[in-house]
N, C-alpha and C positions, 0 to 999 in steps of 0.2 A: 551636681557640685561635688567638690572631692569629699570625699566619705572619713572619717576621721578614725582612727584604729579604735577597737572596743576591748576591754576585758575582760574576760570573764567572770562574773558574781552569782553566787548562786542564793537568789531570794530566801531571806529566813523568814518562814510560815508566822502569819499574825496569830497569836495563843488566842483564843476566846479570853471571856473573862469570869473569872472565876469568883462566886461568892465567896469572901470569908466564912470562916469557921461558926456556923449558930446563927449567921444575918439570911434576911430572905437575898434572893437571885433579885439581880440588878433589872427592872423593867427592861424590854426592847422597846427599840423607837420606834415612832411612826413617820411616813415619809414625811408630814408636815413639819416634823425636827430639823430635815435638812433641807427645807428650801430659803434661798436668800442670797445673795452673795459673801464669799467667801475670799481672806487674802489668803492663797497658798503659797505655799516655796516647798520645794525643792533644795536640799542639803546637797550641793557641788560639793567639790573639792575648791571650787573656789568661794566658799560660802552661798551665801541664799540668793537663790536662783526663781523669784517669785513670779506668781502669772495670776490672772482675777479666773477663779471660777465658780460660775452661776449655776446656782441646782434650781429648777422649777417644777410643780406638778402641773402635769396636762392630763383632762379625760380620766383622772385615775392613775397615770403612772407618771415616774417621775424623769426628766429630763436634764441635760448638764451639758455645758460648751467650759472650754478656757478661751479667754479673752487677754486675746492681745494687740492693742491699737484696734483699728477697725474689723480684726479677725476676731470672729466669731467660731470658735473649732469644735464643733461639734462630740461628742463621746457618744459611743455606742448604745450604749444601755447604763442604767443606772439599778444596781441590785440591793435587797437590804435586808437582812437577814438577822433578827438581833439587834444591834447595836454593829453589827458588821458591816460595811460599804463597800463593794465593788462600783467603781467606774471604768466602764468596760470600753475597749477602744479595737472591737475585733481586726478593722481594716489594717492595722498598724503591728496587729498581733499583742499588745498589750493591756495593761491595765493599772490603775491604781486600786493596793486594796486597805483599807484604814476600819478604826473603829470611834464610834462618836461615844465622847465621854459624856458623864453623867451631867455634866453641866448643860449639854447639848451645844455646845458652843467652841466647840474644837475637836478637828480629825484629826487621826495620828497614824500613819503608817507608811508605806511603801510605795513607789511607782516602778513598775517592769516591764521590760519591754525584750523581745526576743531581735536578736543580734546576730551578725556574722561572728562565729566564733564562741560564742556565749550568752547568756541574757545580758541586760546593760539593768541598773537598777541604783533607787537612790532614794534615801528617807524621803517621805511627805508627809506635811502636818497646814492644818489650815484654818485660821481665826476668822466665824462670824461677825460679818459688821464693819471690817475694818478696813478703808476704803485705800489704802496706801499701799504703793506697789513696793518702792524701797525704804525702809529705812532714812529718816535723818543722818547726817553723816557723823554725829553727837551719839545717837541710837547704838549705830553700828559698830560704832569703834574706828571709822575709819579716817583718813587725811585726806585734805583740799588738794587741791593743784597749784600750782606754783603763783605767790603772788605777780598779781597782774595778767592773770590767764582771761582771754577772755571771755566777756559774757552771757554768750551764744554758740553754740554748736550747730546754729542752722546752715543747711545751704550740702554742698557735694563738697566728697573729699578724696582724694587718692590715697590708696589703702595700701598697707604689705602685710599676708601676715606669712610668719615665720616657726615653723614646726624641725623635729629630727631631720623629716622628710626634704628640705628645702623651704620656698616660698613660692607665696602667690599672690598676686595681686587683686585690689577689688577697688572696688566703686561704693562710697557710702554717700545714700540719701537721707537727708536728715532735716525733721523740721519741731520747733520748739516753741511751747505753747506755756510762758512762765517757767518752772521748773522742768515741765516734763517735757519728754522726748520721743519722737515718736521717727519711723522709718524703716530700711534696710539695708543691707549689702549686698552688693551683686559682684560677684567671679565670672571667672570666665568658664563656668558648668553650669549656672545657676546665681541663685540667690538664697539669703539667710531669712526670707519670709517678714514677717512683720515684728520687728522691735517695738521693743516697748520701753521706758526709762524715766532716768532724769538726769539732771545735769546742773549739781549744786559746787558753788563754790570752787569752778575748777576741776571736778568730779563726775563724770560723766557711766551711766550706769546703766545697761541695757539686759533683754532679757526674753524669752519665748519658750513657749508652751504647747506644742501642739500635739502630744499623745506619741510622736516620734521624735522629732527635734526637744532637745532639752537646753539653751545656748548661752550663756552667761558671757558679756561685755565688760569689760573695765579700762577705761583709760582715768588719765592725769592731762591735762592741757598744761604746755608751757608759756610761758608770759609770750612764747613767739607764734603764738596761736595754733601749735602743733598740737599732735593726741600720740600720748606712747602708753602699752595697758595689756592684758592679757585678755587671753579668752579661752572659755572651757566649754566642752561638749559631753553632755550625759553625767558618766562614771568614772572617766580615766581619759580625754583628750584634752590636751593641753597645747596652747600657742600663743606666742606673743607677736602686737600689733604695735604697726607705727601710723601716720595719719598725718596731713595736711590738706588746708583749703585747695579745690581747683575748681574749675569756673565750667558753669553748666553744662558747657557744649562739649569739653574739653577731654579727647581720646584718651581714657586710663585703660580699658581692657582689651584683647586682644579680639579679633576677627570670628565670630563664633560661624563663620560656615568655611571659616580656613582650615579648625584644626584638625577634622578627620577627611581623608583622601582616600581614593582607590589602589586596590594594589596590582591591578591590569589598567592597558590604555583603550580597550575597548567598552570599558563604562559598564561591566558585569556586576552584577549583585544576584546571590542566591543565599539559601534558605531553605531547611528542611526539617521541621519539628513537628512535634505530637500537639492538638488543641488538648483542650481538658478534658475530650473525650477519647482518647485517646489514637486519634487520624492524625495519619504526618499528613502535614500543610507545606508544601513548596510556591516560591515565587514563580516558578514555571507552569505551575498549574492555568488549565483552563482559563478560571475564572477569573483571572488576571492578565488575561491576552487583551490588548488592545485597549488597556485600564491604566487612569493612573493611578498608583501605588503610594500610599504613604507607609512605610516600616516604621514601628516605632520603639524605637528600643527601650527597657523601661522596668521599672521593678515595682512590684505594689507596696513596697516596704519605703519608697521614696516619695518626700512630703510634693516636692516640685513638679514628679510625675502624677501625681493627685492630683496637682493643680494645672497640668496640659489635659486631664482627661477628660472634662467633661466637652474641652473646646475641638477634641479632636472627634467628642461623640456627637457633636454639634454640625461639625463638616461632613463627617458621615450620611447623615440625616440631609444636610442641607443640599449633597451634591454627591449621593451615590446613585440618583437617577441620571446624573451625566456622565456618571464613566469612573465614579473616583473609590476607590478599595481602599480598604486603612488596614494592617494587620500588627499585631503589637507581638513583639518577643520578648519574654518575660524571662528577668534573671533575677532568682528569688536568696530569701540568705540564706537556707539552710540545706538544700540538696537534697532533701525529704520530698517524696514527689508527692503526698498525700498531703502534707504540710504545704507543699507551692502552689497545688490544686487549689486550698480549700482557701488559701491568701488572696488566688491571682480570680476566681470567683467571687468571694467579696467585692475584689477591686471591680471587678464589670458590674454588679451586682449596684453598688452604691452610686457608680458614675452612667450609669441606662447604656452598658456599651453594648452593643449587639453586633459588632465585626469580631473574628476571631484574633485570640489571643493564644498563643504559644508558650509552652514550655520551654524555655532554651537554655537556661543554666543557669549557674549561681552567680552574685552579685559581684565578685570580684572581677575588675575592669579587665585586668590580665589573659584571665579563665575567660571570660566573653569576649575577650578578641581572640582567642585561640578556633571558638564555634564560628567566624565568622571571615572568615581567611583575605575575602575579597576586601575589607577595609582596615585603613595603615595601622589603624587605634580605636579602640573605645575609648573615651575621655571623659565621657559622664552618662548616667543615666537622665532625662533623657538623653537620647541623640533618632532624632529623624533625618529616614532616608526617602528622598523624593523619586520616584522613578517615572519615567516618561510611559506614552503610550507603544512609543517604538520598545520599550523594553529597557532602555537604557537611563544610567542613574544622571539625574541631572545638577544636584542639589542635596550636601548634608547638613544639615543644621545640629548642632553640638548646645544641651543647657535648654536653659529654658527659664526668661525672666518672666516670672508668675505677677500676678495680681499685687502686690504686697509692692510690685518698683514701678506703681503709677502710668507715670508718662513711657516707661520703658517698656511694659505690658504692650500699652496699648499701640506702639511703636513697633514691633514686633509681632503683633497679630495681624496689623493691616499689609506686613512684609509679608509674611506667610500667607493671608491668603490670597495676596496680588499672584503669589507666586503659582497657589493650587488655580486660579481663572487662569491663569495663563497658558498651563501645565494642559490644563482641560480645553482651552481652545483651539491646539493643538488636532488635527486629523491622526484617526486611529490607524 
């Protein structure tokens, strides 16, 4: 999906805490202080940007997911030092680091996360107990929607949103259950993973968490049952959105195995990078004679390609006795190769990938269409290249509707792998 510009922040250091002058040192906690669930938010720029997360003990140590709608996101590790909390999110390169007050019943501190360009970073603070994701709209401070808006935000709608950069269109799946709101948005790179919300009074409020995505939704419904509203990403992107009903079946996005093309007519794709051990991997090689090839272009730093990888570690498994190679190229943010090693191992690492992964460059779409000459664009992370047994590319597919757009998932997997049996019954 398109990447949203980052600015650079530079995390200010949580201070410990310091006894007053004559009093004894504040006890440390024990993990049992922080298990429960917890409302967090996130300080946007466009206000609180909240998300549910669950700290539990298991065996002795302690565990933590953010929840949003039926996502359950896992965190790395959970550290605790004092009164000090680290929630650890290595796969993603970040972390939240906070400290629990003396009450035991509220964190206060920061979330960071490393970025193209800079760290991306934004207060965090989180109240035991409190089972509400936004705000009343009384609470807030904030205004209804237009009298006569109405009652429901359920059902699909046709999206635009609107940045410096242009616009783009999406696809919003939504469904409501009394107040809350629950769904996604899909473009034509991806989707927006799983919203979370509500939708009071004309007021519609959405929102997601997942240790790299930071996403905050706001629209206004008109009495003509439109949605017009901003939307904020992380620390610093900003874009506003317009919205109407359309009807289930009904074409909003564009052609996702139209947008990237070849830039010869003989149907060539190559490739030539270092694995993480440091061996250049070409599609010419041996091992890939008489194979069909899936290339997967891809960054460990992308929520989406998280969510292709364990299905493409799945197809590996399921059908590299009949002939089928996966090999992923990995364009990481930062251009530190010890730094992309130690990300792009993680990502094999937590998704059981055992086909090789490549080093090929950095995250910007531009710069990874420059390493890869033979196609028109890169237009999203993912983008998978299918190649035939004869050697030749058959099939791009651009984005990647993840688990979070339902029927859209599940629509697109049985495409894809009509396409690998098919690719595969093919003579070598």
């Amino acid at each position: 999906m398109r990447q949203p510009p980052i600015a650079a922040l530079t995390l200010l250091a949580l201070s410990p805490l310091v006894a007053a002058c004559g009093e004894p040192p504040m006890p440390g906690a024990t993990p049992g202080e922080l298990v429960g669930r917890w409302r967090a938010v996130l300080t946007s720029p466009g206000g609180e940007l909240p998300f549910t997360l669950e700290i539990a003990e298991r065996d002795g140590r302690l565990e933590a997911w953010a929840e949003n709608g039926d996502e359950r996101a896992p965190f790395s590790g959970v550290a605790l030092d004092g009164r000090r909390v680290e929630l650890e999110i290595d796969w993603y390169d970040a972390e939240i680091l906070a400290e629990l007050d003396a009450g035991d019943d509220r964190l206060t501190g920061r979330w960071r996360k490393t970025a193209a360009g800079g760290d991306s970073s934004l207060p965090f603070s989180a109240v035991r107990g409190d089972a509400r994701r936004f705000l009343p709209l009384a609470e807030a401070g904030l205004e209804p929607g237009a009298e006569g808006a109405p009652a429901s935000v359920a059902g699909s709608w046709q999206i635009e949103l609107r940045d410096d950069d242009g616009s783009e269109p999406a696809r919003g799946e939504l469904e409501q259950d009394g107040a809350r709101v629950t769904g996604t948005f899909l473009t034509p790179t991806g989707d927006y993973r799983y919203l979370e919300g509500s939708y009071e009074r004309g007021l519609l409020r959405l929102s997601t968490f997942d240790g790299a995505h930071a996403f905050l939704f706001r629209a206004r419904a008109g009495a003509d049952g439109t949605l017009s509203g901003d939307f904020w990403s992380r620390d610093s992107y900003h874009a506003s959105w317009t919205a109407r009903p359309v009807a289930a079946r009904e074409q909003v996005l564009p052609d996702a195995w139209q947008l990237v093309g070849l830039e010869n007519d003989e149907g060539r794709f190559g490739f030539r990078f270092p694995d993480l051990d440091g061996e250049p991997v070409a599609l010419s090689d041996e091992r890939f004679r008489g194979k069909v090839v899936l290339v997967n272009i891809f960054g460990s730093w992308c929520p989406n390609c998280n969510d292709k990888a364990p299905l493409l570690a799945r197809w590996h498994e399921r059908w590299g006795e009949r002939g089928l190679e996966i090999v992923g190229l990995a364009y990481e943010l930062t251009g530190d190769p010890e730094r992309d090693r130690r990300q792009v191992a993680r990502f094999a690492d937590r998704h059981g990938i055992d086909y090789p992964l490549l080093l090929a460059g950095v995250s910007d779409k531009t710069k990874a269409a420059e390493t890869l000459p033979d196609l028109t664009s890169v237009v999203a992370f993912p983008t998978t290249v299918f190649v035939g047994r004869d050697g030749k590319v058959r099939r791009i597919h651009t984005g990647f509707a993840g688990p979070g757009t339902g029927e859209h998932h599940t629509r697109l997997v049985a495409e894809l792998e009509g396409l690998i049996e098919k690719l595969l019954a093919e003579p070598a």
